[in-house]
N, C-alpha and C positions, 0 to 999 in steps of 0.2 A: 652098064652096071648089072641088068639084070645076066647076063650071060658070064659073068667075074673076072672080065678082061678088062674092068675101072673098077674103082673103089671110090665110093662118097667120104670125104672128109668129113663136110662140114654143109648146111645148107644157109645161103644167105639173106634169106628173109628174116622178117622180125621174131618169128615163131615158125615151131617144128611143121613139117608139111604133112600130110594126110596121105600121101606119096608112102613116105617112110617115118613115118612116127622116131624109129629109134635114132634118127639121125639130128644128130644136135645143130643148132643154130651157131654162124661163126660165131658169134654177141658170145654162145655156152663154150665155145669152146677156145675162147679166149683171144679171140684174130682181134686186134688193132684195125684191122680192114675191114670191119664190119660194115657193108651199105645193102639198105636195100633196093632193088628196085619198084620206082612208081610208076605206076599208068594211071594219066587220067584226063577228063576232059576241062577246060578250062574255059571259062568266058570273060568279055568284059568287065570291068568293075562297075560298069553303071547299068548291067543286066539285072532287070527287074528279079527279085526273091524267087517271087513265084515261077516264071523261068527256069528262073538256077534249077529251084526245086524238083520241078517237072524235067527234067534232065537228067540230074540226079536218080528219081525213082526210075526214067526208064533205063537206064546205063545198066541199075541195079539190078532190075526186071531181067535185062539183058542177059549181067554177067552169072546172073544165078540161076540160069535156065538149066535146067539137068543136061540137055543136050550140051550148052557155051559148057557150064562149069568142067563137064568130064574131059573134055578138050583140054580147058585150060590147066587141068589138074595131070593129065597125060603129057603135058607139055612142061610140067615142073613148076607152074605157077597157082595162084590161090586168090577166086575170084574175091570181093570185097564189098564193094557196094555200100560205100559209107554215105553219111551226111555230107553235104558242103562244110558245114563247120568241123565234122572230124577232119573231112580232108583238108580243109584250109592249117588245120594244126597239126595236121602229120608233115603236110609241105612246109611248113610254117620248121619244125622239128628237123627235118630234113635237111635243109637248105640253111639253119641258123650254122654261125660262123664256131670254131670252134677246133679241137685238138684234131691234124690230119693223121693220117699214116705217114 
C-alpha cells in the first residue's frame, strides 16, 4: 500500500487503525462481511478469579509494551488488553448466533 501498487478499501476491525486513521472500518463502509478478528487467552471455567486476573494484567502488560505494541501495530493489528469481563462480552458478541453474509 505504501509503495501504491494496493489500495485499502476498508479495514476490518471494530474501529479505524492508528495505521491509517483515514481508512474506514468495513462496519463504515457498509460490508455485510464485517468480522473482526480475536486473539486471546482462555482458561478453565473453574480457574480461580484471581488467576484469570493475573493473566489478564500480564497479557495486557505484554501487549502494550512500546516495544509488543509497535510490532503489532506494523503488523496491521491493535493491541488491546481488556478485562476478563470485557473480553468474555466481546466473545460473548462475537460468537452470538445471528444474520450471516
Amino acid at each position: 500500500m505504501k509503495s501504491g501498487r494496493l489500495r485499502a478499501l476498508a479495514v476490518a476491525g471494530a474501529k479505524r487503525t492508528e495505521l491509517m486513521p483515514e481508512l474506514p472500518t468495513m462496519k463504515e463502509a457498509a460490508s455485510k462481511a464485517w468480522r473482526s478478528l480475536v486473539v486471546g487467552l482462555l482458561a478453565p471455567a473453574a480457574t480461580p478469579r484471581e488467576i484469570v486476573r493475573a493473566l489478564a494484567d500480564a497479557v495486557a502488560k505484554a501487549a502494550n509494551s512500546p516495544e509488543r505494541a509497535k510490532r503489532l501495530l506494523e503488523q496491521g493489528a491493535e493491541p488491546v488488553g481488556n478485562t476478563p469481563e470485557e473480553f468474555d462480552r466481546q466473545l460473548r458478541e462475537e460468537v452470538a448466533p445471528g444474520p450471516r453474509c
